[in-house]
C-alpha positions in Angstrom: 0.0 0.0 0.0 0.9 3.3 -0.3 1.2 6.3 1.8 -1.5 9.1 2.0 -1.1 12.6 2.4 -3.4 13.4 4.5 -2.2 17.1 5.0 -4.4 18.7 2.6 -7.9 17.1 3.9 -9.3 19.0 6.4 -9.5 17.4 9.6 -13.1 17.8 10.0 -14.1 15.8 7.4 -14.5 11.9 7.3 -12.9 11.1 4.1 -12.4 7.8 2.6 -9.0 7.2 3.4 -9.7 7.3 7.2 -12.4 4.1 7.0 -12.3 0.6 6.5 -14.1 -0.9 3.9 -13.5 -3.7 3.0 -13.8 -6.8 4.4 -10.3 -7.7 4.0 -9.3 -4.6 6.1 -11.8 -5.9 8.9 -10.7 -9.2 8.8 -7.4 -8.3 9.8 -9.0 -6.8 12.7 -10.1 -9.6 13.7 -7.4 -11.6 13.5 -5.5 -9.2 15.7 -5.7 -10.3 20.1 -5.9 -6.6 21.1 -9.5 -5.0 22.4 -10.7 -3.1 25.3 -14.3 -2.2 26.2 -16.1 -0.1 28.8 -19.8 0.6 29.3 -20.5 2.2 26.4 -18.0 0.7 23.4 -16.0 -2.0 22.6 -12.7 -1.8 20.1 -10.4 -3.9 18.9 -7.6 -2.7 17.0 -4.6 -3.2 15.4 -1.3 -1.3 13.6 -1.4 -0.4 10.5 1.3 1.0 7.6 -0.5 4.6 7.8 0.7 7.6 9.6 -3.2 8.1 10.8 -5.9 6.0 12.1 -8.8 4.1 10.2 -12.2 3.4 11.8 -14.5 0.5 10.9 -18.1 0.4 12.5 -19.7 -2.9 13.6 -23.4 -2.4 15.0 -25.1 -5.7 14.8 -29.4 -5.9 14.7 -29.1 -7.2 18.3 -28.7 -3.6 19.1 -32.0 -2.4 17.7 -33.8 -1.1 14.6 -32.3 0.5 11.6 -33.3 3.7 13.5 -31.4 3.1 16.7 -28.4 1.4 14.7 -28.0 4.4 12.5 -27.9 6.7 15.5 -25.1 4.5 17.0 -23.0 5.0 13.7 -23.6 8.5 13.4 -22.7 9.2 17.1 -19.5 7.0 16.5 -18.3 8.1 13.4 -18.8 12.2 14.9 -17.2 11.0 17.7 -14.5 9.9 15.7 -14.3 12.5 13.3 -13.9 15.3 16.3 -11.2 13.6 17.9 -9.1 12.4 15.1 -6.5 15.5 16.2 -5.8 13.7 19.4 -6.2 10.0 18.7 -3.2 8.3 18.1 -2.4 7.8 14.5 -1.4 4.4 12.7 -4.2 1.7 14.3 -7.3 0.2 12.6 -9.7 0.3 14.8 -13.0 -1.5 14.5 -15.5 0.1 17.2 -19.2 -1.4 18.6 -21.4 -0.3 21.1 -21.3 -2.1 24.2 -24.4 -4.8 24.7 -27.3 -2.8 26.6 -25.6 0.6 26.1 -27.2 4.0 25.7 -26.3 5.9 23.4 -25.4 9.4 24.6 -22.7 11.3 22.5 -20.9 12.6 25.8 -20.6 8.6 26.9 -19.5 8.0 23.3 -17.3 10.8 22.8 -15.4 10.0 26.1 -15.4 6.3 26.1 -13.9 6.4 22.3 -11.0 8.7 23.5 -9.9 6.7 26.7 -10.2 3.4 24.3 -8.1 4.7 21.6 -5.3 6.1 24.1 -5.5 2.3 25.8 -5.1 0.9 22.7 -2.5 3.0 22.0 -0.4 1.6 24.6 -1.7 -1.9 24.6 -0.6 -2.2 20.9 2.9 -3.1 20.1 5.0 -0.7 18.0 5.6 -1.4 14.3 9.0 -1.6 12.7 7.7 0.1 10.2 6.6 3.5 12.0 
């Protein structure tokens, strides 16, 4: 793969190149051993080649209607899309709301930002970065 510049996309977009899409990119996800959880969310994550980090969204009909599973990925991906200044770059992360969760985009915005930093040091460093 190549790099991406992402230096000319403004950081409060969420462009292509900061998604997973196919299922390739989650499968490797789920090979990896690494997640953490709390009330609200559940990640798991692993390294990637890229300087910044890629989100993937998993919300399963056990957590409701189309509605309540389209609020869940809107919540994440805004979530996501606010903090991607401060998370750490060069993870794939693959996020899902927590069984029996509310969701609350305080809950979501903070529980996505202590995951990612404990991911961040869970993780082991690439040779490549």
């Amino acid at each position: 793969m190549t790099a991406i510049d992402l230096s000319s996309v403004d950081r409060n977009t969420f462009p292509k190149t900061v998604r997973l899409r196919r299922q390739h990119e989650f499968d490797a996800v789920y090979r990896g051993t690494h997640y953490a959880g709390d009330g609200v969310l559940v990640i798991r994550a692993v390294r990637n080649e890229f300087q910044h980090t890629r989100l993937g969204l998993s919300v399963s009909k056990k957590v409701g209607n189309a509605v309540v599973r389209n609020r869940w990925k809107r919540l994440i991906r805004e979530s996501f899309r606010q903090q991607r200044s401060i998370i750490a770059g060069g993870m794939d992360i693959v996020v899902r709301p927590k069984k029996g969760a509310v969701a609350d985009y305080e809950a979501v915005f903070e529980s996505l930002r202590k995951l990612c930093q404990r991911m961040d040091r869970k993780l082991p460093v690439s040779s490549s970065r």
